[in-house]
C-alpha positions in Angstrom: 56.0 99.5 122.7 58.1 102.0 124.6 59.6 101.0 127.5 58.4 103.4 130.6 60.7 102.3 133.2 64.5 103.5 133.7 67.1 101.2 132.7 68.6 99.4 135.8 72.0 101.1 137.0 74.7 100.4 134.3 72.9 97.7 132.4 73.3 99.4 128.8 76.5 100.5 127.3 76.3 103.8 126.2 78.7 105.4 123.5 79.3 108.6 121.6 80.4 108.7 117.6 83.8 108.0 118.9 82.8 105.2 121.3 83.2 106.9 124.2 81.1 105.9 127.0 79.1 108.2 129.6 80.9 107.3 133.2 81.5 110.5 134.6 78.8 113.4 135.4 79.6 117.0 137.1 76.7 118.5 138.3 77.2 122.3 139.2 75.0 123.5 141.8 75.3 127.0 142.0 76.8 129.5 139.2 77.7 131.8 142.4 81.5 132.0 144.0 83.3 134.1 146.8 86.4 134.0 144.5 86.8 136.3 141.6 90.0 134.5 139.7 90.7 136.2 136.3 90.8 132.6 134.6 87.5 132.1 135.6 85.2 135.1 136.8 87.0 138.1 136.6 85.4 140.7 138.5 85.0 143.0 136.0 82.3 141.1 134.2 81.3 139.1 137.6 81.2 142.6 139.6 78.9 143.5 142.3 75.8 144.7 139.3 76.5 140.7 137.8 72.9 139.1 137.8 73.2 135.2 139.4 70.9 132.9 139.3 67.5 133.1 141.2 66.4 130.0 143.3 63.7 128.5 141.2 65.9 128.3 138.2 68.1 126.7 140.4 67.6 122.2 140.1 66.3 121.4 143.5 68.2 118.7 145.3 65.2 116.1 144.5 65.7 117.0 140.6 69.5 116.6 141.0 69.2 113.2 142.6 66.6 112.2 139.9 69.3 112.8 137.2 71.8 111.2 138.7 69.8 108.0 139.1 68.5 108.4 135.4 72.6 109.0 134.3 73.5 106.1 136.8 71.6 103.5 134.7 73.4 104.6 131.5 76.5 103.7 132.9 77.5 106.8 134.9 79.8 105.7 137.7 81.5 108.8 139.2 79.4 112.2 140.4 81.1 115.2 141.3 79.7 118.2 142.4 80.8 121.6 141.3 80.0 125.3 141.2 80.3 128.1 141.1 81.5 127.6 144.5 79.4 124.5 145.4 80.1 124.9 149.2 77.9 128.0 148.9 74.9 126.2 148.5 72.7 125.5 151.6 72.4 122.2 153.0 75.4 120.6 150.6 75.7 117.9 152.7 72.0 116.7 152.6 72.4 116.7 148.7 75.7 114.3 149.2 73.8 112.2 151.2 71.0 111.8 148.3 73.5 111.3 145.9 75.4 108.6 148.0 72.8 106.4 147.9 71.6 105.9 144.2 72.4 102.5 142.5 75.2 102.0 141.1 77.3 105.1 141.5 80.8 104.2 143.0 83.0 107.6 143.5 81.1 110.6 144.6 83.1 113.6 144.8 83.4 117.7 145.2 85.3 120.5 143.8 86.1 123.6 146.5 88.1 126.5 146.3 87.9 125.8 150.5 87.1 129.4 151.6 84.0 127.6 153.0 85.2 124.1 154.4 85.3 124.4 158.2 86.4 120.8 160.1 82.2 120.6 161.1 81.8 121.2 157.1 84.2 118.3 156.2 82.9 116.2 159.1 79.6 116.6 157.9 80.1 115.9 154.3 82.5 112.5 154.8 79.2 111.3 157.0 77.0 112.1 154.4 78.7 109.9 151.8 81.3 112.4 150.6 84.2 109.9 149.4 87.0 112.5 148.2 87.6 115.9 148.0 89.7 118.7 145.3 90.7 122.0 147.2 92.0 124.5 144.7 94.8 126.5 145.5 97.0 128.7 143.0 100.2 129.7 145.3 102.3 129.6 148.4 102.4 133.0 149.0 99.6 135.4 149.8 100.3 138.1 147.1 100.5 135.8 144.0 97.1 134.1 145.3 95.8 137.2 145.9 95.9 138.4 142.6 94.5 134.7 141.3 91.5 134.9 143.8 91.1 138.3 143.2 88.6 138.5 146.6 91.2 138.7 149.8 91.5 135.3 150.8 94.7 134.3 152.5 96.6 130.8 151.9 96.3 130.1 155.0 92.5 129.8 154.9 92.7 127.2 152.1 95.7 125.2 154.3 93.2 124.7 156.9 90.5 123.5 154.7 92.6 120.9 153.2 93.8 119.9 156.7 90.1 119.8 157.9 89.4 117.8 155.0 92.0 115.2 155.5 91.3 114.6 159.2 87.7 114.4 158.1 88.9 111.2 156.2 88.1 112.5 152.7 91.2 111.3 150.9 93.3 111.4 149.1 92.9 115.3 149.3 93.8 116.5 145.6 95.2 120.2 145.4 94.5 121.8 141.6 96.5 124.9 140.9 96.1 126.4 137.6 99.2 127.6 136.1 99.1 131.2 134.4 102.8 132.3 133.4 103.1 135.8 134.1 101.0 135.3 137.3 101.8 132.2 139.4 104.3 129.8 137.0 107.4 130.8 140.2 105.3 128.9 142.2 105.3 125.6 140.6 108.3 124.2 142.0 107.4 125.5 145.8 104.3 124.3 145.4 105.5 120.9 144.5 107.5 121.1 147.9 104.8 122.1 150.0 102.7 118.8 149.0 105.3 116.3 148.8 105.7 113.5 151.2 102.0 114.8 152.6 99.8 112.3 151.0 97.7 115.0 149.2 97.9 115.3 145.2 98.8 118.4 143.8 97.6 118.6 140.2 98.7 121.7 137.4 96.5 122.4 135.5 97.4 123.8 132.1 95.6 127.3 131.2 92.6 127.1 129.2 90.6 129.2 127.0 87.0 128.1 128.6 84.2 130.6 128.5 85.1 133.9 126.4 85.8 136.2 129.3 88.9 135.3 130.7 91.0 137.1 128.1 93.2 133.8 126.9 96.2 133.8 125.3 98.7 131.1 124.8 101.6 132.8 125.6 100.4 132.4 128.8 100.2 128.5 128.9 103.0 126.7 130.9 103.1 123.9 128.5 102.6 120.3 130.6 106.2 119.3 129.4 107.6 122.4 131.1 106.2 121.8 134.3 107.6 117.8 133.9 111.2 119.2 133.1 111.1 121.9 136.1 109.8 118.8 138.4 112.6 116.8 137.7 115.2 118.6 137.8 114.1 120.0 141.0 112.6 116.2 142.8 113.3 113.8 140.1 110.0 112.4 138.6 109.1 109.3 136.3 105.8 108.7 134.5 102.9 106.8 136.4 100.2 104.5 135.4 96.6 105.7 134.7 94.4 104.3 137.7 91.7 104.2 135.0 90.0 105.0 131.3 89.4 108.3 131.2 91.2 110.1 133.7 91.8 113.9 133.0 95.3 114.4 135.1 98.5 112.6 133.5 100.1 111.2 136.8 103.8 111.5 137.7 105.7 109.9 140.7 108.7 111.1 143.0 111.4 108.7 142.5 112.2 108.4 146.0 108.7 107.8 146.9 107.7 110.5 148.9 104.2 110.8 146.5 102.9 112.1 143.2 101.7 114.9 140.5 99.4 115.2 138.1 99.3 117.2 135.0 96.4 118.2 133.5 97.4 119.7 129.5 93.6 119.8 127.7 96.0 122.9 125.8 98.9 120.8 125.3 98.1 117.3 125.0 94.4 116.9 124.4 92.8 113.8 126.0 89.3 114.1 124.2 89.7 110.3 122.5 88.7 108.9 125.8 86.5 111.6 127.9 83.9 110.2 129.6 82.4 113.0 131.1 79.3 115.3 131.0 78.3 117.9 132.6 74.8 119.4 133.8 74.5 123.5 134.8 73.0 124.5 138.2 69.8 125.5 135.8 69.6 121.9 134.3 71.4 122.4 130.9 73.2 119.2 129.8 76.5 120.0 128.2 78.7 116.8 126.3 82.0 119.4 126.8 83.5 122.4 128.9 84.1 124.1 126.2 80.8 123.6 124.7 78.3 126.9 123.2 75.2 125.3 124.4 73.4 122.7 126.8 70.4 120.5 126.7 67.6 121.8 129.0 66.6 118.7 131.2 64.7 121.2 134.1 61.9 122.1 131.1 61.7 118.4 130.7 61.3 117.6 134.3 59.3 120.0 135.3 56.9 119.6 132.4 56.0 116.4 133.5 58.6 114.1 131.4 58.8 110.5 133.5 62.1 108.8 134.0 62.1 106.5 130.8 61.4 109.8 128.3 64.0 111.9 130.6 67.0 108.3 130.1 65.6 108.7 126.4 66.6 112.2 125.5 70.1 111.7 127.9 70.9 109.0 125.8 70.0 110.5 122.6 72.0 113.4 123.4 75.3 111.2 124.3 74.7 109.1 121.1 75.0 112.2 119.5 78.0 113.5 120.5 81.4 114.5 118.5 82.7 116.9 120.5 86.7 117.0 120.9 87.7 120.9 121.1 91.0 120.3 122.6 92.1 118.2 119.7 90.8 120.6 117.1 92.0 124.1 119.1 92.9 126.8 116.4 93.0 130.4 116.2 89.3 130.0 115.0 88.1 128.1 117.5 89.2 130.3 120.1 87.1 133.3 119.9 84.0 130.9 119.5 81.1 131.0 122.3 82.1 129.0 125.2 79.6 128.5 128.0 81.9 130.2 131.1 83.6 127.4 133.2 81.9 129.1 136.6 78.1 127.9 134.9 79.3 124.6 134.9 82.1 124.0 136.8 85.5 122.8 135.4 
């Protein structure tokens, strides 16, 4: 006989083919955004005739929560929220607070680009449950992030929203700047200045060929050991220990103390041996990769009537299932495949 009822929060472990287990799930909650970057929505495919998502395609908070508790008892440990722009959804902090009290999950967090995060924003999310927060920000200067945002916002607009979001207690505040070399690369080492000794984490992130719209080419990668070799001959850096299994951003510490990097190379040096994460679309489409063609529609299932044993059935199934490491196998062939865009499901 089946068994009807949810597992309890982490009993089973759950692996892929490549023993991975399922810890980590990013749940988008809107494919819109107030920023157009190139690498990510470029506004001549995301332009003012782009058709968005309608509301009831949308997951309602109640159907988010429900997957998280179903994920949370097949070992999923970490939730963070994405976009789109996930601060442009109503009521964000009412869905943090849903989310902060299912079983078993132990590090909820959100992805901004911090257009939207006012100090009564922050406030509001760190009493909801919020425990940390990543603000994106490309450049110092205003005409570099200008043409990276591609929608007028200033620096100094993103600056406050990562000092509201530090007062507000959500810390440590990482800072994620993707690194496109014929558009921002002069800013790595001034950027590295900016956030050192501050107690925020600035991460560089290598540039990558998600979705099929952002016109990548490798030429314009700043390769992870670049950025390492500029770092150190500007600060002096020396290699840091993972703080767990799994995690995405190779870590790198100033030698006189004053903080650290991380370095995110998916391009470079591929880390799909030991990713733990999945990822579910703001429509309810389960995808095991960001560079994945297609998801696994959960909303049909939910709203068809599926109960919480059938739903942790099919979730499992679907990890169990999965071989996916693009990164690794990254070719001229692979690159002009479909890719679901990184703005559907967040990065």
């Amino acid at each position: 006989m089946l068994n009807m009822h949810p597992s309890p929060p982490n009993s089973p472990q759950l692996v892929d083919t490549l023993r991975r287990p399922l810890r980590d799930l990013r749940i988008s909650v809107t494919d819109r955004c107030n920023f157009r970057c190139p690498y990510c929505m470029p506004k001549h495919i995301f332009g003012p005739d782009h058709v968005f998502m309608e509301r009831p395609q949308l997951l309602t908070f109640e159907e988010i929560e429900r997957l998280a508790r179903i994920a949370a008892g097949l070992g999923v440990t970490k939730l963070r929220l994405t976009g789109g722009e996930p601060l442009l959804r109503r009521q964000i902090d009412k869905l943090v607070g849903m989310l902060a009290r299912v079983p078993g999950i132990q590090d909820l967090t959100l992805t901004t680009n911090g257009a939207a995060l006012t100090p009564e924003l922050a406030n509001a999310l760190q009493a909801a449950g919020l425990k940390r927060i990543t603000i994106s920000l490309d450049a110092l200067d205003d005409a570099t992030f200008g043409a990276m945002n591609d929608a007028g916002f200033t620096v100094a607009r993103v600056l406050q929203a990562i000092e509201a979001a530090a007062q507000a207690g959500l810390l440590p505040v990482k800072v994620n700047m993707v690194v496109q070399r014929s558009v921002n690369a002069h800013s790595i080492v001034p950027m590295a200045r900016h956030f050192r000794g501050s107690g925020h984490i600035l991460r560089y992130i290598e540039y990558m060929d998600v979705g099929t719209t952002n016109g990548w080419k490798l030429a314009e990668v700043v390769p992870a050991a670049e950025i390492v070799r500029l770092l150190d001959a500007e600060f002096g850096i020396e290699p840091a220990g993972r703080n767990y299994t799994g995690e995405v951003a190779e870590r790198w510490r100033y030698r006189d103390g004053s903080g650290e990097v991380g370095i995110i190379s998916s391009v470079t040096q591929p880390f799909c041996g030991d990713c733990t994460r999945a990822r579910i679309s703001a429509d309810g489409r389960l995808y095991t990769c960001l560079f994945a063609a297609e998801g696994h529609d959960l909303r049909t299932l939910m709203r068809a009537g599926a109960d919480d044993a059938h739903i942790q059935r099919e979730l499992a199934q679907i990890w169990a299932r999965r071989t996916d490491r693009y990164s690794e196998m990254r070719s001229r062939e692979t690159i002009p495949l479909h890719k679901v865009e990184m703005s559907f499901i967040g990065g």
